[in-house]
C-alpha positions in Angstrom: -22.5 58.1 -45.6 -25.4 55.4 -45.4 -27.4 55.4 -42.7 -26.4 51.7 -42.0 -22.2 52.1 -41.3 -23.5 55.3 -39.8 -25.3 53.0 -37.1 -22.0 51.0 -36.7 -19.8 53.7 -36.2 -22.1 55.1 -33.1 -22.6 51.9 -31.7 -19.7 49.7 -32.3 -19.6 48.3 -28.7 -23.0 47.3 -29.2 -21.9 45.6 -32.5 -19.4 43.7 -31.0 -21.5 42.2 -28.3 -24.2 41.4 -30.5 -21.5 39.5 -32.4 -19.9 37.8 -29.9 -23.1 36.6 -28.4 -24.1 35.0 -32.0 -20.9 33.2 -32.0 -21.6 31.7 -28.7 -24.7 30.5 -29.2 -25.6 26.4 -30.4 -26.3 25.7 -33.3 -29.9 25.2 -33.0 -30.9 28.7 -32.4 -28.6 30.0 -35.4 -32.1 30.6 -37.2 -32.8 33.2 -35.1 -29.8 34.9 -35.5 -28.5 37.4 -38.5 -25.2 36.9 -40.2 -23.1 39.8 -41.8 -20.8 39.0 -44.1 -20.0 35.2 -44.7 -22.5 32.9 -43.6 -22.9 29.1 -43.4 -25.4 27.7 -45.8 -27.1 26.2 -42.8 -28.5 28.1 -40.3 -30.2 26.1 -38.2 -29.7 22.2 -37.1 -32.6 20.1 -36.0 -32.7 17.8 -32.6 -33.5 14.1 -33.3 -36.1 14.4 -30.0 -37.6 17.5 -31.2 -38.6 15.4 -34.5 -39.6 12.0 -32.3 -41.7 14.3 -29.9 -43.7 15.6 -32.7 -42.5 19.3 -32.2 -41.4 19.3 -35.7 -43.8 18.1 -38.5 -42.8 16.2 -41.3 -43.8 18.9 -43.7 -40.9 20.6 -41.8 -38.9 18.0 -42.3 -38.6 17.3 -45.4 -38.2 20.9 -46.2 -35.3 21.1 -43.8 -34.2 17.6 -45.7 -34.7 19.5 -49.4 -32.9 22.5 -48.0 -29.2 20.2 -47.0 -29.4 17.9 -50.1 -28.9 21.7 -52.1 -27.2 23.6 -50.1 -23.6 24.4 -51.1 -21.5 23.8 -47.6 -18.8 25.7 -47.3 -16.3 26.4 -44.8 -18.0 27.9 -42.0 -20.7 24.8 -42.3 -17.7 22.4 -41.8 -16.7 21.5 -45.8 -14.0 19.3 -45.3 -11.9 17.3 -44.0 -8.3 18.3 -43.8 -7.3 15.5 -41.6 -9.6 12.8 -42.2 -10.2 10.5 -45.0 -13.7 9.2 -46.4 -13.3 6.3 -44.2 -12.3 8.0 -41.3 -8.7 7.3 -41.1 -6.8 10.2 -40.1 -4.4 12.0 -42.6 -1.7 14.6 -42.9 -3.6 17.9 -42.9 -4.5 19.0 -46.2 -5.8 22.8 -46.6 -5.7 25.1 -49.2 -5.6 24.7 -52.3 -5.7 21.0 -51.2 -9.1 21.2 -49.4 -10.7 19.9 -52.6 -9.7 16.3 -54.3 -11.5 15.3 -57.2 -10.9 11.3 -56.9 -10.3 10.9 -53.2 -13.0 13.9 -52.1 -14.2 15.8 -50.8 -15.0 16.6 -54.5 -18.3 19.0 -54.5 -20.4 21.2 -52.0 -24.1 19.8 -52.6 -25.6 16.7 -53.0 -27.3 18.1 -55.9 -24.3 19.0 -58.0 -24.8 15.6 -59.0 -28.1 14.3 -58.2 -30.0 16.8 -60.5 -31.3 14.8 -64.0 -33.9 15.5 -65.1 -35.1 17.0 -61.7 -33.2 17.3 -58.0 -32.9 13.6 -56.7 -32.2 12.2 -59.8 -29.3 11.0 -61.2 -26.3 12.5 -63.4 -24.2 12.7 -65.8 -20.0 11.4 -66.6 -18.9 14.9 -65.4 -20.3 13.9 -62.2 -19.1 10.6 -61.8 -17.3 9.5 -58.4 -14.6 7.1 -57.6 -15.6 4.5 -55.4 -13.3 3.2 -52.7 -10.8 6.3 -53.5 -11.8 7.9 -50.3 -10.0 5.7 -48.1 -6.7 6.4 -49.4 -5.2 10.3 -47.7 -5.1 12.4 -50.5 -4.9 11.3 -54.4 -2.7 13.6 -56.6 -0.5 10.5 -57.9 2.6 11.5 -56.2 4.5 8.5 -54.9 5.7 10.1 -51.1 2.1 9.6 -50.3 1.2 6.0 -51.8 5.0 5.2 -52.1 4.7 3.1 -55.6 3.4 4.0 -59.2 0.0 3.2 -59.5 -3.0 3.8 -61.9 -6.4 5.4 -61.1 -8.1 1.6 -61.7 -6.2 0.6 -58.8 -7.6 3.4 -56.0 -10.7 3.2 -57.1 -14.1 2.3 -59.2 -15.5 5.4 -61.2 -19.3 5.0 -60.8 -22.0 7.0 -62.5 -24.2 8.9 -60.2 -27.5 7.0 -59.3 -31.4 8.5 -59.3 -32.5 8.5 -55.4 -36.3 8.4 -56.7 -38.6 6.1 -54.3 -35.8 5.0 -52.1 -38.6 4.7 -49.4 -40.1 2.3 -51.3 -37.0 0.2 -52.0 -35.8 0.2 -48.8 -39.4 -0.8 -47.4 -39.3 -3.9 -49.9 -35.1 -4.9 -48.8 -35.9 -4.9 -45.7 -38.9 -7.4 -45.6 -36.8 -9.7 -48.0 -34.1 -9.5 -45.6 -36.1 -10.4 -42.4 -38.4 -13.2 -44.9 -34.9 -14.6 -45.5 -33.1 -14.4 -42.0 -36.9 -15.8 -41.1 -36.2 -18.6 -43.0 -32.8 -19.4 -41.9 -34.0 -19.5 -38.3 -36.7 -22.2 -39.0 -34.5 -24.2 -40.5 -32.0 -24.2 -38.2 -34.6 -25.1 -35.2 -35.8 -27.7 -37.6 -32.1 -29.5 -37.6 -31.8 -29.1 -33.5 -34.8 -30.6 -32.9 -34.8 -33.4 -35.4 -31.2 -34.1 -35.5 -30.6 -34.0 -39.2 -29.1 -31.5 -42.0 -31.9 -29.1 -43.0 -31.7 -27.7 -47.1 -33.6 -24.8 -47.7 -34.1 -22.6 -50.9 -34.3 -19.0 -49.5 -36.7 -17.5 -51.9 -38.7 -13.9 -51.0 -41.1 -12.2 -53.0 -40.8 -15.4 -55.8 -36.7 -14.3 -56.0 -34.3 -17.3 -55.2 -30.9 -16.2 -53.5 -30.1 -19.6 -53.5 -29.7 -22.7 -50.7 -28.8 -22.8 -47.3 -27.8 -25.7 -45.0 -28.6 -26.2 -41.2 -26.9 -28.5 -39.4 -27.7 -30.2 -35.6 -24.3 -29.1 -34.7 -25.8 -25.4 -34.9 -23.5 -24.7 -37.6 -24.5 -23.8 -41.3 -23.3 -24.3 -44.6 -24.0 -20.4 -46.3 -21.6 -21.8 -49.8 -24.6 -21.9 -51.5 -26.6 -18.4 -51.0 -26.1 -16.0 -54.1 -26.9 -12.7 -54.6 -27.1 -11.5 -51.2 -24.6 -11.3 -48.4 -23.7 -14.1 -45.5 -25.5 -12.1 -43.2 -28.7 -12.5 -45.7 -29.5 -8.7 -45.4 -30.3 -7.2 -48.6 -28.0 -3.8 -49.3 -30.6 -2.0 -52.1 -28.0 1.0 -52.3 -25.2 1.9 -54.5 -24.2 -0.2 -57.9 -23.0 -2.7 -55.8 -25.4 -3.5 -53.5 -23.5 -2.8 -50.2 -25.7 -0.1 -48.6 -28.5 -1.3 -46.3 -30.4 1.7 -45.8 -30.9 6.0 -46.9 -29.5 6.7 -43.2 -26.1 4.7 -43.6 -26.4 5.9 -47.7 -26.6 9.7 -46.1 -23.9 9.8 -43.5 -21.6 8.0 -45.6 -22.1 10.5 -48.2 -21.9 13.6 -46.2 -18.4 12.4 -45.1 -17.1 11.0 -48.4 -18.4 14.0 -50.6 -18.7 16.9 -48.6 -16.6 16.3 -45.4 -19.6 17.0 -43.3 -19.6 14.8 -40.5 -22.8 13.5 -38.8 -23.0 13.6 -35.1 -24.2 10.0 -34.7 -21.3 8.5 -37.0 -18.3 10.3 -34.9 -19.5 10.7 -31.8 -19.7 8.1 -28.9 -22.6 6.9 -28.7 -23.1 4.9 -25.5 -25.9 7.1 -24.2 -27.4 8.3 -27.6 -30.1 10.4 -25.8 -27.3 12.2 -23.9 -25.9 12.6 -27.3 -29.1 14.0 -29.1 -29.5 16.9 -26.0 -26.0 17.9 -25.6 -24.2 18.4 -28.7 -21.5 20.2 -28.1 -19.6 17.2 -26.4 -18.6 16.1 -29.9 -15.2 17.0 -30.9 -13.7 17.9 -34.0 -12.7 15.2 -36.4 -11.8 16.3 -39.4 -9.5 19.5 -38.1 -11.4 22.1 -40.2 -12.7 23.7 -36.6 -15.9 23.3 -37.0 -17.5 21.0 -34.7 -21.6 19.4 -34.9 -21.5 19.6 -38.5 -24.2 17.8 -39.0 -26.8 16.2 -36.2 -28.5 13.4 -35.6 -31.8 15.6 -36.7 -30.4 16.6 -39.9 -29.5 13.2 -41.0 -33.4 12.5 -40.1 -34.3 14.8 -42.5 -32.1 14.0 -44.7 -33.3 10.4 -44.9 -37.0 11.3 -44.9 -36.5 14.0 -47.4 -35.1 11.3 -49.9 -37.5 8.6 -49.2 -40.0 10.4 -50.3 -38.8 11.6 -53.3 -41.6 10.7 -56.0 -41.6 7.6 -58.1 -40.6 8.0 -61.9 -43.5 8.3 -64.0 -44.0 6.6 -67.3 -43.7 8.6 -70.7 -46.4 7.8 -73.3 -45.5 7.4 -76.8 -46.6 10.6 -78.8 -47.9 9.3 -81.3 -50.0 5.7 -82.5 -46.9 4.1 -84.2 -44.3 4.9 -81.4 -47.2 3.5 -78.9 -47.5 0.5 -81.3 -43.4 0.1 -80.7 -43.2 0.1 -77.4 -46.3 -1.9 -76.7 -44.7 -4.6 -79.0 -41.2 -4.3 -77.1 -43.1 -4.6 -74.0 -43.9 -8.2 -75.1 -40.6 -9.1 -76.4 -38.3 -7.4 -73.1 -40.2 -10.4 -71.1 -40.4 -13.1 -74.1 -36.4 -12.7 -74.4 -36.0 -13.0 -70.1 -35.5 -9.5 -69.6 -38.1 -9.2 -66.7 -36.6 -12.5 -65.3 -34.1 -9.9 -63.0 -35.7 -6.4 -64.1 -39.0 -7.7 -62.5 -41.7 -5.5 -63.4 -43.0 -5.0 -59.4 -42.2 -6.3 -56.4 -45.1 -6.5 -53.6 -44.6 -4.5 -50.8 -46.7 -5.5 -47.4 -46.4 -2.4 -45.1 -45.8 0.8 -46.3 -45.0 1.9 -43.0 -41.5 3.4 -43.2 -39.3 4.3 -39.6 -36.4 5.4 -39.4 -33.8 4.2 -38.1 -34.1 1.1 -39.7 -33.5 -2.2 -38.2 -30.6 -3.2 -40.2 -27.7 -0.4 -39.6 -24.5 -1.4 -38.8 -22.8 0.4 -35.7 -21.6 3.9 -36.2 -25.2 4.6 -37.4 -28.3 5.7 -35.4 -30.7 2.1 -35.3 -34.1 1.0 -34.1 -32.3 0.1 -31.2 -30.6 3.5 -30.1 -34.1 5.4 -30.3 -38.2 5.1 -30.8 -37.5 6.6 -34.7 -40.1 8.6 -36.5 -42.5 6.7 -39.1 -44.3 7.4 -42.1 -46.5 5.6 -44.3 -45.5 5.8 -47.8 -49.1 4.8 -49.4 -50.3 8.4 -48.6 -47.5 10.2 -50.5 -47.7 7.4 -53.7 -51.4 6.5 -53.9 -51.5 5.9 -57.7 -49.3 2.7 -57.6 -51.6 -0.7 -58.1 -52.5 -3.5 -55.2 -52.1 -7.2 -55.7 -55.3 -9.2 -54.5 -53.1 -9.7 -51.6 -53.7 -5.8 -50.7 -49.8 -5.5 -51.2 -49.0 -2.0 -52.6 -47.0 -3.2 -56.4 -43.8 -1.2 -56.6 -42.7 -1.0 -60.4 -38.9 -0.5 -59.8 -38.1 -3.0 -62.3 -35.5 -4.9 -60.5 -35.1 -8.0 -58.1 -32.8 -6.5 -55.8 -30.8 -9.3 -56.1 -26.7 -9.4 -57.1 -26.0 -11.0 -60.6 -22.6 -12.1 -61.9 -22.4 -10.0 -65.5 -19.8 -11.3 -67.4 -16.3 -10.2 -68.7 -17.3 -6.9 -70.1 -19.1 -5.3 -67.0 -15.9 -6.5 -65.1 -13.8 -4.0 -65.5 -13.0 -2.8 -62.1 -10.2 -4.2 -59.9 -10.8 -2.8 -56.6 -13.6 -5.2 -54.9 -16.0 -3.3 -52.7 -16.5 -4.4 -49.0 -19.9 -5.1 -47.7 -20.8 -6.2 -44.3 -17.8 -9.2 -43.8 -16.9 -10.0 -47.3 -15.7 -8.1 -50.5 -18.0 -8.1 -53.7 -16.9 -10.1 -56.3 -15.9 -7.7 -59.3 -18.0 -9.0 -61.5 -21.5 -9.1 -59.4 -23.9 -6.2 -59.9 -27.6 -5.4 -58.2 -29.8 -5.9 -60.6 -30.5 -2.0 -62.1 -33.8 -0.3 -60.8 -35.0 0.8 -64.4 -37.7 3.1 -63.2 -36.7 6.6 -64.6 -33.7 5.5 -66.1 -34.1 6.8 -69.9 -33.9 10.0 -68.2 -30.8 9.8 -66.6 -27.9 9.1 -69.7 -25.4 7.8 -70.2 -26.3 4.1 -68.8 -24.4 1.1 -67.0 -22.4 1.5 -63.6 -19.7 3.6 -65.1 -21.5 6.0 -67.4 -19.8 3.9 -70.6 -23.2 3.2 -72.9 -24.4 6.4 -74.3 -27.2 4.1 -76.3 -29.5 1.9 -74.1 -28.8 -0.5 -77.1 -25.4 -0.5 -76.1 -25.6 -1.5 -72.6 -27.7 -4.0 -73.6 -25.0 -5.4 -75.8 -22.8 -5.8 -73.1 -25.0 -7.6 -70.7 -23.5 -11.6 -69.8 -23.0 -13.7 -67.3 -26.7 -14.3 -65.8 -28.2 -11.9 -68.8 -26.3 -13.8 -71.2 -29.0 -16.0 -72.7 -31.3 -13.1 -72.5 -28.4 -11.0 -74.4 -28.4 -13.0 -77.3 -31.9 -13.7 -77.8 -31.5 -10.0 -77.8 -29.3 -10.1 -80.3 -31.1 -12.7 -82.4 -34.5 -10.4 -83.3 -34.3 -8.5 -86.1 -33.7 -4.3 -86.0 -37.4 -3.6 -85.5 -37.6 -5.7 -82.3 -34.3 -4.7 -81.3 -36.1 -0.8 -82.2 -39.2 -1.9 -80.1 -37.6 -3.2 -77.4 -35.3 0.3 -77.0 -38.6 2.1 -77.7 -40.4 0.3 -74.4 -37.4 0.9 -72.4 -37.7 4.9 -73.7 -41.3 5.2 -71.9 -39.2 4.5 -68.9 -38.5 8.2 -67.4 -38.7 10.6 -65.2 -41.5 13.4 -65.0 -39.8 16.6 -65.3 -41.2 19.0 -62.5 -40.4 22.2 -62.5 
């Protein structure tokens, strides 16, 4: 008999109390503990004032960060949620073989099951794709006792290729000074109109990007008819196809709920004293009904969030040899001569690199600037290759303008409209695509449809309609070049 069940067998009481004392103990000091048999992927859970105090370094952090976005959750994690759906509306209790729904979710266990090309963080391919807006409804199997009418998978939900999270630091840094320039903005002029009695226009333009006009008027009201690209609320949303996300910390929790069915502390609990909240966990209750409770803490969603924003910036490929080179160097010329870089700006200027979390824009339900101090950190000393303007601004080359775009007939193909903040996207409006990295993440557009970057160009209208057909108009070696630039545009694979 092995020496080990031999040790068992003598000392079972001792076993037992060993056990039982594991069991009882938080969350937190699970690290220290041993499991036998099945385990949870995560052992330990970090406090959100262990990380402010400084106790746990941000080395530490975004290791603990790395180690949820690949973990595999499972059961005794808190994978699920039986009687929740991804919008938090309860549901008839669904267990197994029901725990897993592949339109309505939860639909994998890791966040890099589909974040993973070429390298973890990145993007992914059709197999992968999810179905936005499907995770409100209870459970999707098609059977009409729980919809209660025929309907087609368009009409639940948008399928959506799976996004690269590379530089999301970055991007959210530059959304959120175009959001305060342009809220900024809007305050002047509506001090200008009180004080002079008069109707004030304004173009709200940030970082040489128009999102259109707004209108003050003495009675303190304003006309917002003529803003585009950007919500009411002028905040801009740099996450998902859409546009609708604000920040990596609303991105994250949402997620975690939608994907997983791991709920975040912060997002289900009350939160009228947060700091009560952050020391005593265990006054959150179950919400989902999987019985497991503190799936996820405010700490891990901290992690989580710094882990991603720090996620390096793609890296340009060089042509291997002098003709390719040649190409691309010619398409270069001809993506901006044709209006190309008019959206898919070559850099935006970034002031301070100084990123905190929580941000200042997230809605309620989410941990804010407000709720706690934050951690920061500054993003130049983990990308200190990018250039700097004369203005010392740090030159992001994400190749977008962060800005909505109508996109004609053939990129409007959805017919569920996606809510942000107040008011549902129109079907046809996209953010503008963050090219950085994105010949390394096939197939292309916001539903996986173009296996040929010549193909999604094809399709482009509305606002890239002009720019389309000039497209169109070169002859096959610019067409070739142009394809050939946009090929230098990936993602260094680290091993």
């Amino acid at each position: 008999m092995p020496k080990k069940i031999k040790y068992l067998i003598i000392f079972p009481f001792f076993f037992v109390i060993i056990c039982i004392l594991s069991l009882s103990c938080t969350k937190e000091t699970n690290k220290n503990h041993i499991f036998i048999g099945d385990e949870p992927s995560i052992k330990n859970h970090l406090k959100q004032q262990d990380i402010e105090s400084g106790k746990i370094t941000i080395e530490e952090l975004i290791l603990h960060g790395e180690k949820l976005f690949t973990a595999n959750f499972n059961s005794l994690d808190g994978f699920g949620r039986p009687q929740s759906s991804g919008n938090r509306t309860r549901r008839d209790k669904k267990l197994f073989p029901e725990n897993f729904n592949r339109i309505s979710g939860p639909e994998t266990s890791a966040c890099s099951d589909c974040h993973n090309m070429p390298i973890i963080g990145g993007g992914g391919s059709n197999v992968t794709n999810v179905f936005s807006s499907a995770e409100k409804s209870p459970f999707l199997d098609f059977e009409t006792e729980d919809l209660g009418k025929n309907i087609t998978l368009k009409e639940i939900g948008n399928e959506r290729n799976t996004l690269g999270m590379f530089g999301s630091g970055l991007v959210e840094l530059l959304a959120r000074e175009m959001s305060k320039e342009l809220i900024a903005q809007r305050a002047s002029a509506e001090i200008i109109s009180l004080n002079e009695s008069r109707e004030v226009r304004i173009e709200l333009i940030t970082k040489e990007v128009s999102f259109g006009f707004l209108t003050a008027k003495p009675n303190g009201t304003l006309d917002t008819s003529e803003i585009v690209g950007v919500d009411k609320d002028l905040i801009i949303k740099p996450f998902t196809q859409k546009g609708v996300v604000p920040s990596l910390r609303v991105f994250t929790n949402n997620a975690m709920n939608h994907h997983h069915g791991m709920q975040s502390s912060e997002t289900f609990e009350d939160r009228e004293d947060t700091h009560k909240a952050m020391d005593l966990l265990s006054d959150s209750k179950d919400h989902d009904g999987d019985g497991v409770i503190n799936e996820l803490t405010m700490g891990d969603i901290t992690a989580l969030t710094i882990f991603q924003a720090l996620l390096p910036i793609p890296k340009w490929e060089e042509p291997n040899t002098d003709i390719e080179k040649e190409a691309s160097e010619n398409g270069q010329l001809l993506f901006s001569k044709i209006g190309c870089s008019d959206c898919h700006r070559p850099y935006l200027p970034l002031k301070n690199t100084l990123f905190s979390d929580p941000g200042p824009f997230n809605p309620k339900d989410h941990l804010s600037s407000e709720d706690t101090k934050g951690i920061y950190v500054d993003l130049k000393d983990y990308y200190p290759n990018l250039k700097i303007n004369k203005n010392g601004e740090l030159l992001v080359p994400l190749f977008s303008d962060l800005k909505r775009h109508k996109m004609g007939d053939l990129l409007n193909n959805e017919k569920v409209k996606q809510l942000a903040t107040r008011n549902n996207v129109p079907t046809d409006q996209w953010i503008t695509k963050k090219l950085w990295g994105f010949a390394s993440e096939p197939p292309f557009l916001h539903h996986g449809r173009a296996t040929l970057i010549s193909e999604a160009i094809k399709v482009h209208g509305g606002a890239a309609e002009n720019s389309k057909q000039a497209y169109i108009r070169l002859n096959e070696i610019e067409q070739a070049q142009i394809v050939e630039y946009l090929n230098t545009f990936k993602t260094e694979n680290i091993k």
